[in-house]
C-alpha positions in Angstrom: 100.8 108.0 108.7 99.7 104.8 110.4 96.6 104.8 108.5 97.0 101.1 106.8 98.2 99.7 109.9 95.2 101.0 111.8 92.7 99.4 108.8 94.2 96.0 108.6 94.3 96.2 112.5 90.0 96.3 112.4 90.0 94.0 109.4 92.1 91.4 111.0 91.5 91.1 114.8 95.5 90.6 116.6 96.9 92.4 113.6 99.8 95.0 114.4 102.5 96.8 113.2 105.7 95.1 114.7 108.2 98.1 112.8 107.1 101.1 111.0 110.2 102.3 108.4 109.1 106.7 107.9 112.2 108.9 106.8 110.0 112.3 107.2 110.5 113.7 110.4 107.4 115.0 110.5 105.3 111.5 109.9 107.8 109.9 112.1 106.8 112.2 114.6 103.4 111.9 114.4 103.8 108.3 114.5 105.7 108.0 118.0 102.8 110.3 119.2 100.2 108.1 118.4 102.0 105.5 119.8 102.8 107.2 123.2 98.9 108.1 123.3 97.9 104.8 122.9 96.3 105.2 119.5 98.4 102.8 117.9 100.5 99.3 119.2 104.1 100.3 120.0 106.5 99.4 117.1 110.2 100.5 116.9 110.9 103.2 113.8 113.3 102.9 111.3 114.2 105.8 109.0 115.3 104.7 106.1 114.6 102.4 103.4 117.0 102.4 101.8 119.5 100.9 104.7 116.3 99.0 106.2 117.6 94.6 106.3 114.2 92.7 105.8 116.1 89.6 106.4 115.8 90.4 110.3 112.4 90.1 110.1 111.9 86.8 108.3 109.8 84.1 109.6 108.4 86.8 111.9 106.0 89.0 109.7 103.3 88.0 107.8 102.9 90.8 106.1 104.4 94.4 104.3 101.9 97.2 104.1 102.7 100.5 103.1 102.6 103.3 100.9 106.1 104.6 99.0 106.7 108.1 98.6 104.2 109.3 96.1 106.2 112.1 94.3 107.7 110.3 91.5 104.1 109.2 90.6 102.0 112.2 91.2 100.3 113.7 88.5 101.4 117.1 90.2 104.9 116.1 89.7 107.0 115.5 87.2 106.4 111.9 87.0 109.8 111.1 87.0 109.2 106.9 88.0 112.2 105.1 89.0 114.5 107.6 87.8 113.3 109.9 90.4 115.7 109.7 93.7 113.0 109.6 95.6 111.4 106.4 94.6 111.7 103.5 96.6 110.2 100.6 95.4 113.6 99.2 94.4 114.3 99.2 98.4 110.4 98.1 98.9 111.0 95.0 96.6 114.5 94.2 98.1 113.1 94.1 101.7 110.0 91.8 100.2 112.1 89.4 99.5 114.4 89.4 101.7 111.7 89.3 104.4 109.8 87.1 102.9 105.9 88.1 103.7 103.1 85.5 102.7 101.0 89.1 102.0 101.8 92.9 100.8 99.7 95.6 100.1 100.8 99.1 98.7 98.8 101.9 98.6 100.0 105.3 96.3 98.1 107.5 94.3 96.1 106.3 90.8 99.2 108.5 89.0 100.8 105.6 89.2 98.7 103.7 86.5 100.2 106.1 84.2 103.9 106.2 83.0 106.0 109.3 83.2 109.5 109.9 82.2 110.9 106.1 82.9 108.2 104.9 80.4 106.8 101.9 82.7 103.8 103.0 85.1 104.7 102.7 88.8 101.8 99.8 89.2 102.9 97.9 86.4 106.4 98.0 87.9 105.2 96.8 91.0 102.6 94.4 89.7 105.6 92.9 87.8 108.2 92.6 90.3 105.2 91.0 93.0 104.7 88.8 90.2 108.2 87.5 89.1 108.7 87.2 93.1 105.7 84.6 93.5 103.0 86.5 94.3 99.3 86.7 92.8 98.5 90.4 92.3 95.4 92.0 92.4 94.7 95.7 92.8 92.0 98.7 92.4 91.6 102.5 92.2 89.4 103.3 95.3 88.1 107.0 96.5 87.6 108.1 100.1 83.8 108.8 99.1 83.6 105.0 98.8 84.1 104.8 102.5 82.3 107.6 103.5 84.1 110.3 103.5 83.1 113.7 102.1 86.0 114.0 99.7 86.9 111.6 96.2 90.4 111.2 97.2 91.7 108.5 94.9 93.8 106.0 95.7 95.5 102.6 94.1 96.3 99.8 96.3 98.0 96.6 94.8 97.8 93.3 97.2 100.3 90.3 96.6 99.5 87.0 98.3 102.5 84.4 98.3 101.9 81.5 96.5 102.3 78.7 99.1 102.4 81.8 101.5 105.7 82.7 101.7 107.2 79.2 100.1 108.7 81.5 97.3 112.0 82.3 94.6 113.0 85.8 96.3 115.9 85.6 93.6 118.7 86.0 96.5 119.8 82.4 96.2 
């Protein structure tokens, strides 16, 4: 965990996290370490999602990065989509516009170019829903051993950019 925030923070000099949202205990853990070792800005920690109020936060983020649980779209799964409980793109897309970032970037794993049980792939999904919320989409299939690393690792990540940078319809009236 904390890997995005870490990458845009070296991409974008006076980039940081200003709250982290981790429901695993585990992750959430390892996040508050990093933090108390100085590895990482401090940020407070919410633990759900689902009961997470983006509208807090607008006006003061410019962006949403993250990466939603990658179960429903694994290829080791059952590839269950939305109709798996664990998805949370609904809650992702409700706190993007209710927060109202000029940016988003979502990472996951290249199962979700395919569809599984809910018949829509989990990119198209969010492609879509970036799309009818006024932002231009872009995204690629990328492996570690593009960076470097010694292992392919695949993974997807989707960027939305605001058109008029966060002058948009976020369909909440």
């Amino acid at each position: 965990g904390g890997g995005l925030d870490l990458g845009l923070e070296l991409a974008v000099p006076g980039a940081r996290a200003v709250c982290m949202v981790e429901r695993e205990a585990f992750a959430a853990a390892h996040l508050v370490a990093a933090m108390e070792q100085g590895l990482m800005a401090p940020a407070p920690l919410w633990s759900d999602a689902r009961t997470f109020d983006g509208r807090r936060w607008r006006g003061l983020v410019d962006g949403l990065i993250g990466g939603i649980p990658c179960q429903p779209h694994s290829l080791a799964g059952k590839k269950r989509g939305q109709l798996d409980e664990r998805d949370l793109w609904t809650d992702t897309r409700r706190i993007i516009a209710t927060a109202r970032p000029w940016f988003v970037l979502i990472e996951n794993v290249a199962g979700m170019l395919a569809a599984g049980d809910d018949e829509i792939a989990g990119a198209q999904r969010v492609r879509r829903d970036l799309a009818r919320l006024g932002f231009a989409v872009e995204g690629g299939l990328f492996t570690a051993a593009e960076v470097g690393a010694s292992h392919r690792r695949e993974r997807l990540f989707i960027l939305g950019v605001a058109d008029g940078y966060g002058q948009y319809d976020d369909g909440c009236g």
